[in-house]
N, C-alpha and C positions, 0 to 999 in steps of 0.2 A: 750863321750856323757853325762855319768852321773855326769862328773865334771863341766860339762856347764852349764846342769840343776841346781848343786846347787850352781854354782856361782852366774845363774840368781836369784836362791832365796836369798841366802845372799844379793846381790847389795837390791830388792826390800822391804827385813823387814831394811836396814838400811837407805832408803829412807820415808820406813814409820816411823822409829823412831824418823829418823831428820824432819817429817816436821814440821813447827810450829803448834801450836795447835791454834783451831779456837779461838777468841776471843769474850769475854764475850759479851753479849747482853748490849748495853749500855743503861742506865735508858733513859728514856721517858723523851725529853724536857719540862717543864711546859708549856702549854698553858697561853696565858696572861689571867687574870680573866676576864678583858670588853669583851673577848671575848668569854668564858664561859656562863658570864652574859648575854651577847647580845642573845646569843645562845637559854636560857632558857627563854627568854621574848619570841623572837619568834616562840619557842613550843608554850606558853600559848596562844598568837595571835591564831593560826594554829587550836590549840585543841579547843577554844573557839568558834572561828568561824564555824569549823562541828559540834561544839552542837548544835549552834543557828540554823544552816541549817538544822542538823538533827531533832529537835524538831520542827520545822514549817513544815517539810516533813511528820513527822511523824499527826502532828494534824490537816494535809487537806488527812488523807486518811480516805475515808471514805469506807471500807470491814476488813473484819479482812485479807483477802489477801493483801491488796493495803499495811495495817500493817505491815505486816511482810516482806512482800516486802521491804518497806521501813524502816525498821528496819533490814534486812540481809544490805542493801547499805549504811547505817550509817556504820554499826560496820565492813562492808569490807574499808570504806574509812577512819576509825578512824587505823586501821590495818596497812597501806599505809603510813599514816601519821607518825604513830608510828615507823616503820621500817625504813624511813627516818631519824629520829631523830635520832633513836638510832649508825644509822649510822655515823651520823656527830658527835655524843657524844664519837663514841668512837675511833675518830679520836684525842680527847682532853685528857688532863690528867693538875692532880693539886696531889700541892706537899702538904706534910703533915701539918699540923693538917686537909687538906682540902681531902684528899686523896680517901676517901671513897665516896664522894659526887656523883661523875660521876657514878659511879658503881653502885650507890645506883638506881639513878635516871634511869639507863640502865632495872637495874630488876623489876622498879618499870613499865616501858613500854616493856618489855616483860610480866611481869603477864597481862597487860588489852590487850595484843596481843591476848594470850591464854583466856582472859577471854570472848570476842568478838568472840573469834571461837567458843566458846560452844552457845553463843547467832546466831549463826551462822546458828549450826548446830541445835539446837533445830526451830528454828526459818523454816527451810528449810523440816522438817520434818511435819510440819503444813501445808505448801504447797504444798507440796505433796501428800498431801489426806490420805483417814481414811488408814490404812495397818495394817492388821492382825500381831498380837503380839507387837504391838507399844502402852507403856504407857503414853499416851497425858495427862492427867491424872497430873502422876509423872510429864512429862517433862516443864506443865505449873506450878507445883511447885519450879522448880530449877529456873526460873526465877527471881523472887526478890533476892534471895539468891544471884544467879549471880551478878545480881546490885548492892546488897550492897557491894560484894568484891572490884566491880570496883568503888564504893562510896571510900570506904575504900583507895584503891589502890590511885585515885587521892588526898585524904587527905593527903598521905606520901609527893604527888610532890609538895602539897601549903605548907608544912611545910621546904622545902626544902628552901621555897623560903629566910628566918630570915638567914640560914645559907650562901646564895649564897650573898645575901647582904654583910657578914660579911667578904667576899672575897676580897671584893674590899678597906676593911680598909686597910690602913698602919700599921704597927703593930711597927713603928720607934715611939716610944713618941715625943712629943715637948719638948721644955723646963722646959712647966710646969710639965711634966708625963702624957699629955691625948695624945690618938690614935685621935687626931685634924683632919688629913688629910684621901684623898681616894687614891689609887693607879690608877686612871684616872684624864685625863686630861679634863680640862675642856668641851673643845669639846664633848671627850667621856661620859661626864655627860649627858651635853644638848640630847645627842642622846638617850642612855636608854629615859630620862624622855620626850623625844618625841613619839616613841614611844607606852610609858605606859600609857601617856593623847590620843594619839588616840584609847590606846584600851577603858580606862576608861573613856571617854569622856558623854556616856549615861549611865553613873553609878552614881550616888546621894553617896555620903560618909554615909550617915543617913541611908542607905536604909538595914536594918537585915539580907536580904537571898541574900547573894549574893555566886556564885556556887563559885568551891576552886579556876578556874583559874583566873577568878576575881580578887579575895580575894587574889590569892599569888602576882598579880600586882598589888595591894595596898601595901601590905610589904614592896615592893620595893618601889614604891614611896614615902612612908613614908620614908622611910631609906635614901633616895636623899636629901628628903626634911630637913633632920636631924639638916645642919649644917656644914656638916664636912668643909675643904677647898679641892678644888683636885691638884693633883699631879703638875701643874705646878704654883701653887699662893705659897704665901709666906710663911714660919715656922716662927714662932714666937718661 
């Protein structure tokens, strides 16, 4: 009997030693960048559009309840929107010198994920009525502080936008030595620069204050409007 038993053990440590060994994680195919890009326009559309709603919500309420009310349902619906994104981002990936971009842009809509829950939760404690030991006090001070992070926090995603442009160069020179070309095709041009004119459409190029997601779909427009040739016209 005890010769059986260790033959079954010899048979199974020589079954584990022969099995193959599991193999490596293979690198992450690159996402094409038009689609990257496409990607990033329609955040800006998305997050644009719940400002504009949220800010008209916000300035037909007329209590400081109906406020905060309608300041808890911006920043749950900005929340939604975010966690979508994030979602579809990080189904994407870009290969090096671009590598960090997605990643970046991921952390940058988790921090106004978390920054929105505190406007949340301050916001829900006003509604709630007076309650012993609660510094309303303090907590109407952490509000601007809030907002400036998530100022902040969106300034990172319009600045992103110079680098996501730069995605779509070709990085093959022409003849002469210029990056001339885009890595889209024509079609795929016309589509961004569609659209980026409907979202910019009631935006004046002249006009000073324009919010960041705005302003990062001017980047890109500009950067369309540059010149380059795209991916199926001709090299010179």
């Amino acid at each position: 009997m005890n010769k059986i038993v260790i033959a079954l053990c010899l048979v199974n440590i020589a079954v584990v030693q022969t099995k193959p060994a599991r193999p490596a994680h293979a690198p992450k195919p690159e996402t094409p960048h038009f689609n990257v890009v496409k990607e990033y326009v329609r955040e800006l559309i998305e997050d644009e559009d719940l400002k504009t709603t949220g800010e008209k919500e916000l300035s037909e309420a007329k209590t400081p309840n109906e406020q905060f009310s309608a300041g808890i349902y911006y920043s749950k619906s900005t929340q939604l929107a975010l966690r979508s994104q994030i979602h579809m981002l990080q189904a994407m990936h870009l290969n090096a010198p671009f590598d960090a971009l997605i990643p970046s842009l991921i952390g940058f809509y988790q921090q106004q994920i978390d920054l929105n829950q505190r406007l949340i939760d301050i916001s829900g404690k006003f509604l709630a009525g007076p309650r012993e030991g609660v510094d309303y006090q303090a907590l109407a001070a952490k509000v601007p502080e809030i907002r400036a992070e998530l100022d902040d926090s969106r300034k990172s995603v319009f600045q992103a936008a110079a680098l996501l442009f730069m995605t779509l160069i070709d990085q093959k020179p022409d003849s002469q030595g210029h990056l001339s070309h885009l890595l889209i095709t024509k079609a795929e041009k016309a589509d961004l620069q569609q659209q980026l004119e409907i979202m910019l459409k009631n935006e004046p190029d002249d006009k000073g204050d324009h919010d960041y997601y705005i302003s990062a779909a001017m980047v890109l427009r500009g950067g369309l409007q540059k010149g380059h040739k795209c991916a199926d016209e001709p090299w010179d």
